[in-house]
N, C-alpha and C positions, 0 to 999 in steps of 0.2 A: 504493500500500500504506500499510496506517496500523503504526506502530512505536509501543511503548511503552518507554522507559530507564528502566528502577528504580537506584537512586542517583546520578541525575543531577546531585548537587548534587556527587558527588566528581570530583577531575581528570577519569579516563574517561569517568565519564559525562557531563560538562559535551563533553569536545571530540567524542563520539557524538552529540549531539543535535544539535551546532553541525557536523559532517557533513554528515548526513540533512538538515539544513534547508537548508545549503549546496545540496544535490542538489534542492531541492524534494517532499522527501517531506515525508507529513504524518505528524509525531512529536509523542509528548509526553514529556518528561520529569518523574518526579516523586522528588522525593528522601522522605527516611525520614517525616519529619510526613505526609504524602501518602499512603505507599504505607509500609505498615510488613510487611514479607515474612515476619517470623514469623509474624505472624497472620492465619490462614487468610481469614477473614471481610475481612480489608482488601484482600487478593489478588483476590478474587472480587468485590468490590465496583471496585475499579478494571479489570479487567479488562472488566464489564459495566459500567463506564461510558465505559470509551475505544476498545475492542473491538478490538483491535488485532488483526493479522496477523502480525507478529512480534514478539515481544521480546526485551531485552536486559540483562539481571542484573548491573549491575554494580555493584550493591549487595552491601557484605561485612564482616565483621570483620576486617579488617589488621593488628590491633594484634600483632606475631608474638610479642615478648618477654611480652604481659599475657595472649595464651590459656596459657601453659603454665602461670600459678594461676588461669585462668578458661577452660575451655576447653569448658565446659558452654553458656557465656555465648555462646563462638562456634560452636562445633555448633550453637545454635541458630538461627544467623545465616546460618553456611557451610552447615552441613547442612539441617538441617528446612524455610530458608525458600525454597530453591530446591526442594525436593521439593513445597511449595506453590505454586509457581509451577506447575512443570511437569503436576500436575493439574488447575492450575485451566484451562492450556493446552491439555491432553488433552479436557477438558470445549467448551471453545469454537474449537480448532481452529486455534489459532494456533500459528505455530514460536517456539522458545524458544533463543535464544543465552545460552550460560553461561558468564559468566568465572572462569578456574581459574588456577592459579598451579605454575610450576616447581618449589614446594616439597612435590607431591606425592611429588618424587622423592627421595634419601637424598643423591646428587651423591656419595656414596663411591663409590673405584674403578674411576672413568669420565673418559675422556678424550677420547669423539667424542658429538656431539648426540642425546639423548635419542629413536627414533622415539617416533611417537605410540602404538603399540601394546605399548612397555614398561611391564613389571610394576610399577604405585607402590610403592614403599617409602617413606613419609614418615615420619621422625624426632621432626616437630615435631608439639606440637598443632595449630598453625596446619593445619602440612600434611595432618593427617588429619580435621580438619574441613569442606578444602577436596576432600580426596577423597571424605568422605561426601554432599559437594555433589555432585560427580559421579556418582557412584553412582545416587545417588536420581534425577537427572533422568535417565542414561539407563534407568533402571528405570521410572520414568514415563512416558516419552514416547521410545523408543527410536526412533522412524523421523523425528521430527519435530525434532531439538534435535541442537543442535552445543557440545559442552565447545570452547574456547576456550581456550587455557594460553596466557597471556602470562609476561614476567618483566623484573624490573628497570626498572618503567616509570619515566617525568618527562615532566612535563610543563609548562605556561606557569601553569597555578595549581594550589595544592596546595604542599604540603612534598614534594620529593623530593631525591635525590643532586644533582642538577647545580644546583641552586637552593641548597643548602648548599655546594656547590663555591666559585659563583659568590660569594658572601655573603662566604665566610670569605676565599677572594684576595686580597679589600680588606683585610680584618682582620688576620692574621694572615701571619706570616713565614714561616712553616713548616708544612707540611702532612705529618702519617703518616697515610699512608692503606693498610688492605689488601691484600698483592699474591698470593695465595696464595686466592681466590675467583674463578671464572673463571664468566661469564655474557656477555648479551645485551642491551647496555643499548638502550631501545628506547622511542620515543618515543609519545604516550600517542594523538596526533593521528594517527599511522598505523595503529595498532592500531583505530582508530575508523572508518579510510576500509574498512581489510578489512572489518571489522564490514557497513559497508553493501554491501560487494560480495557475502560470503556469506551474508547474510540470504535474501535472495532466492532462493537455489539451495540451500538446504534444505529436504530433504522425501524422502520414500520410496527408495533409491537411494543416497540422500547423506545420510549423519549420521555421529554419534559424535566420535570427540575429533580435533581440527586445533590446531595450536602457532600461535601470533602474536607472532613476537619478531623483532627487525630480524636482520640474518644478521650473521656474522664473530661473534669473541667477542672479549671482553677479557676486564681484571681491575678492580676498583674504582680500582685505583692508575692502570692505563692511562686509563680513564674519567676522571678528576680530571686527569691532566696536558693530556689534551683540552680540558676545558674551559680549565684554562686557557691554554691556546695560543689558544683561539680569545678569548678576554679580553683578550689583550696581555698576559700575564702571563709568568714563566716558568718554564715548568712544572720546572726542576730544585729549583723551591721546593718542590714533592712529594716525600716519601721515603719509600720504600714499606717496608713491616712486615706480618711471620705475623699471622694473624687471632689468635693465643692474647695479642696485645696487647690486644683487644677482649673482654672476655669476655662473654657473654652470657647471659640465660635459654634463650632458645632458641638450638640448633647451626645455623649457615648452610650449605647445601650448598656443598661445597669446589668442585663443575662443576654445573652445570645448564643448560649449552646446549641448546636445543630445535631438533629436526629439522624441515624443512616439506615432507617429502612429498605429505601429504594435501594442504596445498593447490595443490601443483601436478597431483594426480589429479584436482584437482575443477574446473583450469585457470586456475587464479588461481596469481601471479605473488608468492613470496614478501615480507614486507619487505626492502625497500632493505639495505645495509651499514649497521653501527651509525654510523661515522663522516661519510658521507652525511649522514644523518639529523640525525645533532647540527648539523653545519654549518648543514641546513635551519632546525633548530629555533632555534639560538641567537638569532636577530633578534627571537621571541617573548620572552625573557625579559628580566625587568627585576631590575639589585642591590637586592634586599629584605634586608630583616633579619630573621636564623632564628634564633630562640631555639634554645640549644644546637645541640650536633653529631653527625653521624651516626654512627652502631654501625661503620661502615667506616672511619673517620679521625679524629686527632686533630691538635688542633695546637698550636705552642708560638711564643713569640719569640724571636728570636735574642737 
């Protein structure tokens, strides 16, 4: 089978392509100068030039705090460029994987995992840009395409939590981080091996939306003393704090754990435990230095 990744250059999409090639398929990835997904004519043009069989969307606007005064800027990005995708898919016959995010959901008043057939309520812009992604693809291509909701991703490159974790242990004595967010931290390399497991068993029968999030939950604060346990650090240098120390543009869902029924209907084998995973993960990363710190933690010296 031939695979096509649009945003190959970001985390997912880099550890996607580095999957599929692992597996021996033949993939191409093309980041945003390559494949620019708002516009229709560049969708159509790489698709008729790489012709692919499946593809994979993991091109997007993430910025969550700059959509709520730009949120035109990311509908156009979340919304319209996957509804270009998925015609131009409809047109030549390939399946279409869509990465979506736990922030469709509101994460008020909830305290067991989201099924995948729960009503969005998204809060944020982010989150309703990334709903009208959904929307649109399966309006498009309803038997051929799988929405995909990941959340809380990290990974070995890219700016994420466990990479500012890791960064600031060295730096700093003391860490307030979050404890009052509960999610599914979940590493970006897993999320990329499903990818290539449900590629292929989408199609008539089997579509619509399936969750990609490692299992177990935590909190940002539980996530950070992780990391650094697995550092040699000690994690009671964490102290955990209400998110209304963080204030934000955008409101974070207070739960947003994702349910994976659908993919064990579809016979595929959930992600691993979050802690699992990180253990896995940790040997990929390396202490870099992160300009500034995360919307989930602050830190100070003794």
């Amino acid at each position: 089978m031939r695979w096509l990744v649009t945003g190959a250059g970001g985390m997912l999409g880099q550890d996607t392509v580095a999957a599929l090639t692992r597996r021996g398929e033949d993939v191409t990835g093309l980041g945003h100068a390559a494949l620019d997904i708002t516009r229709p004519e560049s969708v159509d043009e790489a698709l008729a030039a790489h012709r692919p069989d499946i593809v994979v969307n993991c091109a997007a606007y993430t910025a969550v705090d700059d959509a709520e005064t730009d949120e035109k800027t990311a509908l156009l990005i979340n919304g319209e460029g996957p509804r270009h995708l998925a015609r131009a898919c409809a047109t030549t016959g390939a399946r279409l994987l869509h990465l979506s995010t736990d922030y469709v959901f509101s994460g008020e008043s909830r305290t067991t995992p989201y099924p995948e057939d729960h009503p969005p309520d998204p809060r944020t812009a982010y989150g309703r840009t990334k709903l009208a992604g959904e929307q649109a693809v399966l309006a498009e291509l309803p038997e051929t395409s799988a929405i995909v909701r990941t959340a809380w991703l990290y990974g070995a490159t890219g700016r994420n939590f466990v990479r500012t974790m890791l960064d600031l242990q060295a730096r700093r004595d003391t860490l307030d981080v979050v404890d009052d967010q509960r999610g599914q931290p979940t590493w970006s390399a897993d999320v990329a091996e499903l990818l290539a497991d449900l590629g292929p068993l989408i199609g008539p029968g089997l579509s619509g939306v399936f969750h990609a999030t490692s299992s177990g939950e935590t909190t940002w604060y539980g996530l950070a003393r992780e990391v650094f346990r697995h550092a040699g650090a000690d994690p009671e240098r964490v102290r955990p704090v209400d998110s209304s120390a963080f204030p934000r543009p955008a409101p974070r869902p207070p739960y947003s754990a994702l349910g994976h029924d659908r993919l064990r209907q579809a016979g595929l084998t959930p992600i691993r435990d979050w802690p699992e995973a990180l253990a896995a993960a940790f040997p990929s990363f390396g202490v870099t230095t992160t300009e500034g710190e995360s919307a989930a933690c602050r830190s100070s010296r003794s």
